[in-house]
N, C-alpha and C positions, 0 to 999 in steps of 0.2 A: 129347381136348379136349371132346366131348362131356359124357363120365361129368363131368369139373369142371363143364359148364355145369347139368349134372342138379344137382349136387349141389348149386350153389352157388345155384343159384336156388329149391334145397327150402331152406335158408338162408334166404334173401330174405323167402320166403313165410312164414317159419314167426314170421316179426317183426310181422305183421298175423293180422289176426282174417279168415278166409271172407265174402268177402262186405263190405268195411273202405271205407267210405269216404272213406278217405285218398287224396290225387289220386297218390301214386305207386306203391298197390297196384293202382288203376282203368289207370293207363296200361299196367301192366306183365300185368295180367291174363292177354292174349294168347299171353306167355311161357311160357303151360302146357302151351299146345300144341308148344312145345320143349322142355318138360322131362318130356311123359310123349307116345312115338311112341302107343301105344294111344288117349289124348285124341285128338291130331291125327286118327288115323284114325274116331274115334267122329266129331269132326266133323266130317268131310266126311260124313256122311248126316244128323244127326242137328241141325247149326250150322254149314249154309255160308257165311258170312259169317263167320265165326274163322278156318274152314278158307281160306277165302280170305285173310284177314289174315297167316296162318301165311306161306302161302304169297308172297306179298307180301314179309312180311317175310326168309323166305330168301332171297328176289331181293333185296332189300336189303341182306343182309349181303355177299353176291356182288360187291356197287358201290360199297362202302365197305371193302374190303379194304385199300385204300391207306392210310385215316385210322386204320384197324385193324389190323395186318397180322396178330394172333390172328386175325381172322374165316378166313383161308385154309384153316388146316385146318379151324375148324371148318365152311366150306360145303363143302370135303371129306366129312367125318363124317356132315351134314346128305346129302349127296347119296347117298352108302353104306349111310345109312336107308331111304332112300326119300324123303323128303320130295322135294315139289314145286317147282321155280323158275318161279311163273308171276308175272312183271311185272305188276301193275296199277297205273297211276296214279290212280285211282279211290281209293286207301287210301292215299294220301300224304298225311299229314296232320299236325300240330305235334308230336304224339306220336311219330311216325316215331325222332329224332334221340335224345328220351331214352328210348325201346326200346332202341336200339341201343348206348348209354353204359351203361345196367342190363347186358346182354348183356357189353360188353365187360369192366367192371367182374367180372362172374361168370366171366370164362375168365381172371384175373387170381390166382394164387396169395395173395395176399395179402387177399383176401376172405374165404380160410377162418378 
């Protein structure tokens, strides 16, 4: 579930420009830090505050397995990496919901 969600969000990305001021390249930005583990691990020294979103956001998939029930394996996959499940409500914020629809959307075969 993983390699789809890599893949399908190198997809995503590659439909915007670096850096694109389009509000759904800015929301989804975060998502990088799930589709490269080296990223995620760069920030946590270098952008704790992504690193923390990251992490955020695994807890989120974690609690939305019901609305999603792809998310299962992939917070499986996500915990077998390593990534972190730390809960902050502190990053819950309107963006939350369409992170999560982008994500679901990319473990979806029919995005390829």
């Amino acid at each position: 579930m993983y390699r789809m969600l890599q893949r399908n969000l190198s997809e995503y990305f590659s439909s915007y420009n670096e850096g694109d001021e389009h509000y759904r390249y800015q929301v989804a930005e975060v998502l990088k830090g799930l589709m490269s583990k080296e990223l995620y691990d760069r920030w946590q020294v270098e952008d704790p505050e992504k690193y923390t979103e990251v992490n955020s956001l695994v807890y989120h998939i974690k609690q939305y397995i019901p609305q999603f029930p792809r998310f299962e394996t992939l917070s499986w996959d996500l915990w077998g990496m390593g990534y972190q499940v730390i809960p902050s409500n502190e990053l819950i914020d309107e963006h939350l919901l369409e992170r999560l629809k982008i994500i679901n959307m990319c473990l979806g075969a029919a995005y390829i």
